[in-house]
N, C-alpha and C positions, 0 to 999 in steps of 0.2 A: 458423512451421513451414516444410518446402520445398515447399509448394502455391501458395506467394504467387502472385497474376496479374501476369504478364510488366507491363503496363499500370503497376501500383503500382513495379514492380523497378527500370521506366526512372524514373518518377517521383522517387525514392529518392535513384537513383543523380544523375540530374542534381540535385540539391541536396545533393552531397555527403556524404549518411547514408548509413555502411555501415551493411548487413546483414548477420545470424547467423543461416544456419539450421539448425533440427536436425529428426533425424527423431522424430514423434510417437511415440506409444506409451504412453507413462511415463501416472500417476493422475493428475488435476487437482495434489492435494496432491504428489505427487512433483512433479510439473515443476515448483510453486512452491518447493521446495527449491534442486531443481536450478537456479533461474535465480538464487543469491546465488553459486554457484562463479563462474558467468558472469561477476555482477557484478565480484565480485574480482579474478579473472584480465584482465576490461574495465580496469578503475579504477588504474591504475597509479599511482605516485605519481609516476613521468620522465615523464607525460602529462599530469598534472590534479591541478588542485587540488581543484575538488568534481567530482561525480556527480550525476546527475538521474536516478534511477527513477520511472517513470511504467505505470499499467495505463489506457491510454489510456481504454475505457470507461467505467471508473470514476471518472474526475477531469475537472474543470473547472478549468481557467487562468483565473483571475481578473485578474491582471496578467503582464507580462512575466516569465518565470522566470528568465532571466539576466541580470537586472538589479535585483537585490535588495539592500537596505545590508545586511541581516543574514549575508550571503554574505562583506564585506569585512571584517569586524569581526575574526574571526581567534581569535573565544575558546568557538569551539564546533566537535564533531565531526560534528553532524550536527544539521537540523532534521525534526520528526517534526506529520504532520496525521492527525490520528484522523477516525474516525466520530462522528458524531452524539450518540450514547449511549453511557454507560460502563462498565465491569465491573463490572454489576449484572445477579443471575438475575429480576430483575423487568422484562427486555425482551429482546425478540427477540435483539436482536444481541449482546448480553452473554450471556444464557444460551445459546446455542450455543455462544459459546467458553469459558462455563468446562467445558461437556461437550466438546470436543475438549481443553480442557487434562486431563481426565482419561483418552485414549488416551494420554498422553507415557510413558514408559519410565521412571519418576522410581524414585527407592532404593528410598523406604517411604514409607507414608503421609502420616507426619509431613513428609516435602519435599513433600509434593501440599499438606498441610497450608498451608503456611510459603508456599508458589505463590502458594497462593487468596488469601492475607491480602496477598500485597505488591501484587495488581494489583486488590484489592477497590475499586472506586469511584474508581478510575483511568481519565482518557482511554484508550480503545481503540481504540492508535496501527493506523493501516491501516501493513501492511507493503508494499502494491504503489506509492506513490507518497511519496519523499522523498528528500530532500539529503543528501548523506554525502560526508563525505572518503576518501578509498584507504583510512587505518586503520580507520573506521566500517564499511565492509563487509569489509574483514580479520576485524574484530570478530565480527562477524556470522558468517561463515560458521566462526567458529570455538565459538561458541555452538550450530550447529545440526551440528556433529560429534562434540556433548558426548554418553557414553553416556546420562545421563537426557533430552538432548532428543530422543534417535529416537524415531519412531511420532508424535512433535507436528507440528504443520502451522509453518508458516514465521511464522504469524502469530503464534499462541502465541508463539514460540522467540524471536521478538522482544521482545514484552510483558512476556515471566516474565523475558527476560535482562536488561532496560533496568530495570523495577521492583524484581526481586532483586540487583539493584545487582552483576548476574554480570559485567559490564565498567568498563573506565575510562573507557569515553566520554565526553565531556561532551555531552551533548545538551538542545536545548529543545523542548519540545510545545505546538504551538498549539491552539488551539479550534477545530473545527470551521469552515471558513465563512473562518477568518482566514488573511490570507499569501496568495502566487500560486496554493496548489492546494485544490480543495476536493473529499476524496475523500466521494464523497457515497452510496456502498455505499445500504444499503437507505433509506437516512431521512436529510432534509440540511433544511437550512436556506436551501437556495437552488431558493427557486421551487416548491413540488409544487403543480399544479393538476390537477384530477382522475383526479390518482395517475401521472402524465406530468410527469417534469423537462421546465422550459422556463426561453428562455432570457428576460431580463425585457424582450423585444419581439412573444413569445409563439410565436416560434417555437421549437419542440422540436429540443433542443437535441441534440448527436450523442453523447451521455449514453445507454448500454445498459447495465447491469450487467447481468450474465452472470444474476441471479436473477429481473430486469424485463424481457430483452431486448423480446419483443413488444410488448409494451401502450407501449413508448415505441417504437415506430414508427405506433402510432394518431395520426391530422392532430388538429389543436387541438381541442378541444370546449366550452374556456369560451367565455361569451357575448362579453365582453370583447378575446377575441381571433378572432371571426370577420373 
């Protein structure tokens, strides 16, 4: 936003990272929209070969992210790290979105239909943290200006576009947990102890998702880690 504290600005600026800011306003779900134009217009291809989107909260670096072989290899447009669980109404996190895939703006039923079946029992790719090249968010933001994806959230408009095979991307999807990023949304595989991500020295890790913030600012409670 343009609140940031002067403190972080200098911080920023002496290591080199521009910053972008806009003015707030806009819905959770809008500004998640709006930050793929960003991307796009960031992601040049006279600049860079890949992109790193990151929701700092919700992801843990596991390893170095800019030093990855699957980066060099040169026969993909982008790598994708899901959540936990997958496009199934039998858990929290899947049933939520296939009830926002049914706010999307789609023709007729039959394409709500034809949605539901391509991303059934699918990793559900997190859209705030992953690697893409200049074309991969071209892609992107060109999928989420399609008249049946208005009113869907970014994450949606990702899943239904990468599943219903609505691009030419070539992309690869890892498992939860694997590769440098592990976006760990509500339910991860790394570390939950008395419902407090930690890191595996037991200190709690700077892991907040926007749905857990408090309770992972609670100091350690297992016995193990006093």
């Amino acid at each position: 936003s343009n609140q940031a504290d002067e403190q972080v600005r200098s911080f920023l600026h002496q290591h080199n990272v521009q910053t972008h800011e806009t003015q707030e306003g806009r819905t959770w779900e809008a500004f998640n929209r709006f930050r793929f134009e960003f991307y796009k217009d960031s992601c040049s291809e006279d600049r860079y070969d890949w992109c790193l989107t990151i929701d700092f909260r919700d992801s843990i670096f596991q390893a170095n992210p800019f030093d990855w072989p699957p980066l060099v290899s040169g026969d993909k447009d982008a790598f994708f790290f899901p959540h936990n669980r997958p496009w199934r109404r039998d858990n929290p996190e899947g049933g939520w979105h296939f009830m926002e895939l049914g706010k999307c703006r789609y023709a007729s039923l039959d394409m709500k239909a034809q949605w539901e079946v391509s991303v059934a029992d699918q990793p559900l790719i997190n859209a705030g943290g992953f690697y893409g090249r200049p074309t991969a968010f071209a892609a992107i933001q060109g999928l989420l200006l399609r008249p049946e994806m208005q009113l869907c959230n970014d994450q949606i408009v990702l899943n239904v576009g990468l599943y219903h095979n609505m691009t030419n991307l070539r992309y690869q999807v890892f498992p939860q947990g694997h590769g440098p990023i592990n976006n760990i949304a509500w339910t991860s595989v790394y570390n939950l102890l008395n419902g407090v991500y930690r890191g595996r020295d037991c200190l709690v890790t700077a892991i907040a998702h926007q749905y857990n913030e408090e309770r992972n600012r609670l100091p350690p409670s297992n016995q193990n880690c006093q």
